[in-house]
Structure formats: C-alpha cells, structure tokens
C-alpha positions in Angstrom: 105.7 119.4 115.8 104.9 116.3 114.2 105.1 112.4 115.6 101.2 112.6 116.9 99.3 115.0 114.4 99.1 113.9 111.1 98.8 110.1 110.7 97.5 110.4 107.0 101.2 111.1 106.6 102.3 108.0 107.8 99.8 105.5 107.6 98.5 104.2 103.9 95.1 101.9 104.6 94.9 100.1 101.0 91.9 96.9 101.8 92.9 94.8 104.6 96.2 96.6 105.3 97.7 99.3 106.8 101.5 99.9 105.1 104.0 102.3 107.0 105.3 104.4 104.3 109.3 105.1 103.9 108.5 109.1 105.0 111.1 111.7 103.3 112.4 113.9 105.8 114.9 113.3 108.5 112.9 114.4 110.9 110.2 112.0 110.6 111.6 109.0 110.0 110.4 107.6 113.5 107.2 108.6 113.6 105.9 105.2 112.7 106.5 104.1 116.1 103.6 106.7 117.7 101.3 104.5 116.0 102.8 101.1 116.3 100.6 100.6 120.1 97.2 101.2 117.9 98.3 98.7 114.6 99.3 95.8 117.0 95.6 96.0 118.1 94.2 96.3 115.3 96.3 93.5 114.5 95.5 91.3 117.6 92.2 92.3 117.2 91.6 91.3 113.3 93.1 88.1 112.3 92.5 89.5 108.3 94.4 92.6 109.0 97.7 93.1 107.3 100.5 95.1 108.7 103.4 96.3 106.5 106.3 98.4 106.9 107.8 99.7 103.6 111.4 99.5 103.5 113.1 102.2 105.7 115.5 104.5 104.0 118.7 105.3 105.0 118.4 108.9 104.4 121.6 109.9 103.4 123.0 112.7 101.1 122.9 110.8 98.7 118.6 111.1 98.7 119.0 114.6 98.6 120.1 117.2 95.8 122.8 119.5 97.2 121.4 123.2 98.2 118.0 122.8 96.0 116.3 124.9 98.7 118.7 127.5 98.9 117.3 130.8 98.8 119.2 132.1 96.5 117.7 129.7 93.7 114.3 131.4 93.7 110.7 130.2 93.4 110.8 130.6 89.2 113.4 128.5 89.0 111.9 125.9 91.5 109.1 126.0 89.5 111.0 125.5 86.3 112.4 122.9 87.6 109.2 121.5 89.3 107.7 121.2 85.5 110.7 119.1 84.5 110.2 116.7 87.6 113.6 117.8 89.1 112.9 117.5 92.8 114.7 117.7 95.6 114.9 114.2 96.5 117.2 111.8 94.3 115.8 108.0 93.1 118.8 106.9 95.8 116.3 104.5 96.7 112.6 104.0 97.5 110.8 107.2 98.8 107.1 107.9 99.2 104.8 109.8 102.0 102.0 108.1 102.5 100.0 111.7 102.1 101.1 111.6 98.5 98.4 109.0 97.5 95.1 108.8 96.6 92.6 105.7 96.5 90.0 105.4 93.7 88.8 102.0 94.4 91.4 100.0 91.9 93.3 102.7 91.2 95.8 104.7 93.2 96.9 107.8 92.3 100.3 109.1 93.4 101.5 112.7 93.4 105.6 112.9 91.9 107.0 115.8 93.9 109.4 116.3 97.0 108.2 113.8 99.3 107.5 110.6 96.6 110.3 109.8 94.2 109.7 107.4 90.8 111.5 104.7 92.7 109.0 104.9 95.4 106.0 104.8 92.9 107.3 101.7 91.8 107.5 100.3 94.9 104.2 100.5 95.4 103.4 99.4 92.0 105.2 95.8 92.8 103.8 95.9 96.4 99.9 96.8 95.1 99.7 94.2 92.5 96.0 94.0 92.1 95.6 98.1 91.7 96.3 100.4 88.8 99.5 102.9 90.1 99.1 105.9 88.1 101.6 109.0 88.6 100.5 112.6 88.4 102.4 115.9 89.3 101.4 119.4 89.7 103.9 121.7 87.7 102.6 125.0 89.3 103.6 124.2 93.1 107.1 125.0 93.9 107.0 123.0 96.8 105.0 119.4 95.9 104.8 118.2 99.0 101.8 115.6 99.6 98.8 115.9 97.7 95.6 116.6 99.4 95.8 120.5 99.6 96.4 120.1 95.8 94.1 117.7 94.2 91.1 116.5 96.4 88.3 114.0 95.5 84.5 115.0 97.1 82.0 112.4 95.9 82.3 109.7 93.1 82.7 111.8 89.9 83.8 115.3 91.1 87.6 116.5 92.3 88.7 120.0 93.4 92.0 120.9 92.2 93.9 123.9 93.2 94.1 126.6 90.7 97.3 127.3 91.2 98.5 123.5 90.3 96.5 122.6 88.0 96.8 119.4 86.6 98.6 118.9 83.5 95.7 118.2 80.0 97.4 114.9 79.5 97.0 113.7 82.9 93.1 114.8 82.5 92.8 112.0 80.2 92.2 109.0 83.1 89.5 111.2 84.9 87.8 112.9 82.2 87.7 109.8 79.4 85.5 108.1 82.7 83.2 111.0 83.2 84.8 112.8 86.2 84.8 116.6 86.6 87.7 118.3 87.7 86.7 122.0 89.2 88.9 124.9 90.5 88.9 125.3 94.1 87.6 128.0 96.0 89.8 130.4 97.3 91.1 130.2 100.8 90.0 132.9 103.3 93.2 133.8 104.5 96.4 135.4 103.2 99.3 133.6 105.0 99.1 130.3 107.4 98.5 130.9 110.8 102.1 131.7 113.2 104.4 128.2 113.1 102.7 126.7 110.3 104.7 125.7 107.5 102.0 124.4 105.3 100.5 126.7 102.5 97.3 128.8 103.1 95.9 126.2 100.7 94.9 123.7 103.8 91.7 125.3 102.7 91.7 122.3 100.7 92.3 120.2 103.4 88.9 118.7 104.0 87.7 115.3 105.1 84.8 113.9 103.8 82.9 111.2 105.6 80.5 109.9 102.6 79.1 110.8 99.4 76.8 113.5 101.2 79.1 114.8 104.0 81.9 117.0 104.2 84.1 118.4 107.3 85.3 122.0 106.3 87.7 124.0 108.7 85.3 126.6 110.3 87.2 129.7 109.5 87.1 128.4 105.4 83.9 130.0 104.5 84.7 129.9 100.6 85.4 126.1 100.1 82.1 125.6 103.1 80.2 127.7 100.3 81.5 125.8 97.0 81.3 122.5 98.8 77.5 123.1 99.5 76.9 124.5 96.2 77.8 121.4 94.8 75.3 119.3 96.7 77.3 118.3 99.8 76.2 118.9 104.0 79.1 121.0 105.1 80.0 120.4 109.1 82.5 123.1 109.9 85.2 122.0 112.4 87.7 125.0 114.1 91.2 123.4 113.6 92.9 126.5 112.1 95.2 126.6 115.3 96.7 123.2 115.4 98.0 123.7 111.6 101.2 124.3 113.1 101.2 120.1 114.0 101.1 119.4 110.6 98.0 119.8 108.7 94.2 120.5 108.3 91.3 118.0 108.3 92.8 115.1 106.2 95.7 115.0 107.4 94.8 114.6 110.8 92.5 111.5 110.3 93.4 107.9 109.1 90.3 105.9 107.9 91.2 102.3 109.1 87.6 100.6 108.4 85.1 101.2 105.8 82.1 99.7 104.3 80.9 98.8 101.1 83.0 96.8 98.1 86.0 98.1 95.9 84.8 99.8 92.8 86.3 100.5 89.6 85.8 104.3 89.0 88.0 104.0 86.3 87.2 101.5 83.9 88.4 103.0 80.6 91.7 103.0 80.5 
C-alpha cells in the first residue's frame, strides 16, 4: 500500500531542508528510500538545500505497549486512555511521523498521539532550534494517527478542526490569544472509507491548499467544497476518493519542497 503515495508522511520540508522523519510502524520504516533518487537532486541541484535523516528507530517491542489494540479493549477505553496521553507507542526512543506536524511560520505544531511520542517532540525541539515546538492532542480520536484529517489550517487566521476531536480550551490559548479562529468542520459526505482504506471517512479534511485564495477539495466532498467557499476560498475539486486505499487524501499525497515569500510569525503573543 504505502512506499509511493503519501510523502507528507515521510518527508518534513522546514526552510532550506527536507528532514526524513523516524516513521512509527514497522511497515514503513523504509519508505524513505522511494524518495531518496528525488532529495539527492534536489540536493545536487541546490547547494543551500539541507538534507537530514532523523535518527532511525529500532522498532522493537519495547516501542510498543503490549496488546493496546486488542479488540477486546474497546474504543471507550481507547479513548479514556487517549485523553490521559497513553498511546500505543512507548518513549523507548525518538518517534515522530512527519504527517504529525504543522508549520505556522516560526512555530511548529505537533500532534501527541500514536505515531509521534514526547521523546520525538523533543527531538525536534533540539533539532528546530530557531522555531517554537508546541505539542497538542486531540482527546476525542481513538486512533491519533497524523494530524491533517484532524486539525487543518486554510488561510492565515482561520483552522478547521474536526468536531469529533476537538481541541482541548487550554490548547486554544496560542491560536485564539493571536486572533485565529478555530471552526468545526463540515461533515464528510460519506459514511465509511472507500473498500481497503484504512483511514477514517474524515479524509474529508484532507485538503491541500495552494495559497491564501485556493483550495483542492476531493470531488466527491461536496460539504467541506461548500464550507470552504463559504468562507471566501476558490474551491478546485480533484476525484481522488479511489486511491485512499494508498494512504491518504489530498495532503497527504503532496510534499511542498519550494515556496515563496518570507517566514512570518503568526504567533507573536505567546
């Protein structure tokens, strides 16, 4: 399924460098090398770009807590022990999916859950020294695995954030003491995922948006197409439902590598 689609997953672009991250599952732990042919020109190419590789976990046990996703635990369990941060991965050592991260100019902002442990927060922290880290987690998903069908940032000054995992009022407190709004996302247009995907029908979410203006919406998503243009945004609808059993929607199926304009500081009051 995966090692092609969903280089968002893999890849974090943070100014002049493009960082592999450690990646949580077993079955992804060499999917940085579908990619390595494109950084070494990048790198050839650009004598300022940086390439980094965070360090690569061993993966043992030991990372992992004994039977967590047993079915016989059940979701409200799960998701009492998803509001005390007890996650299925351990803080064995260093563990963070690059999906898991969000850039706001000088800050970064880095979902706790399944796929990112606190040890692999402050990795990033000691490796990001000019950036603010902040960690945030989403107590109503059972399953907190990367963030961008959870919490997803439009334009400068407006988020989406899933209903169902809301975040947590004392979390609010970086976005709305600098003015930005945090709305409840429309509701996805479909029941369950399509056959073989694994991913929540919540990849309604999943959009990529190109610049303050533009937004790519899945075509099929005709609730977030209509909320998005409410709020003031060109929605281009692209059909991708069908190749979410790869591994993801819109976002997670792009990588920005270049972009234009200087880093801001969006949040300033902190």
């Amino acid at each position: 399924m995966f090692g092609c689609m969903p280089p968002r997953d893999v890849l974090l672009t943070v100014g002049n460098e493009i960082l592999e991250a450690t990646m949580s599952y077993r079955c992804r732990w060499f999917e940085y090398l579908c990619y390595r042919p494109l950084l070494k020109d990048y790198y050839n190419q650009d004598p300022n770009m940086r390439h980094e590789s965070a360090p690569k976990p061993r993966l043992t046990d030991a990372d992992y807590r004994k039977d967590y996703l047993s079915d016989k635990i059940g979701v409200q369990k799960r998701l009492e022990w998803t509001e005390k941060k007890y996650f299925v991965t351990t803080e064995e050592e260093p563990l963070f999916d690059a999906a898991d991260v969000l850039r706001f100019g000088k800050d970064l902002v880095v979902q706790h859950g399944f796929t990112t442990n606190l040890k692999g927060i402050d990795w990033l922290k000691r490796h990001y020294k000019d950036h603010r880290v902040h960690a945030v987690n989403f107590p109503g998903d059972p399953y907190p695995i990367h963030i961008d069908a959870t919490f997803t940032p439009i334009k400068e000054g407006l988020i989406i954030n899933n209903p169902q995992r809301r975040l947590p009022k004392e979390q609010r407190k970086l976005f709305e003491d600098n003015g930005w709004e945090i709305v409840d996302s429309a509701q996805p247009a479909h029941n369950e995922p399509p056959p073989l995907c694994y991913s929540s029908t919540w990849l309604s979410m999943n959009v990529l948006v190109l610049d303050p203006k533009t937004v790519c919406v899945e075509k099929s998503e005709k609730y977030q197409a209509e909320q998005l243009d409410k709020l003031g945004m060109e929605v281009i609808p692209v059909e991708l439902r069908d190749a979410y059993a790869f591994g993801g929607g819109l976002h997670c199926c792009t990588a920005d590598v270049y972009r234009e304009g200087e880093l801001k500081d969006y949040f300033p009051k902190q």
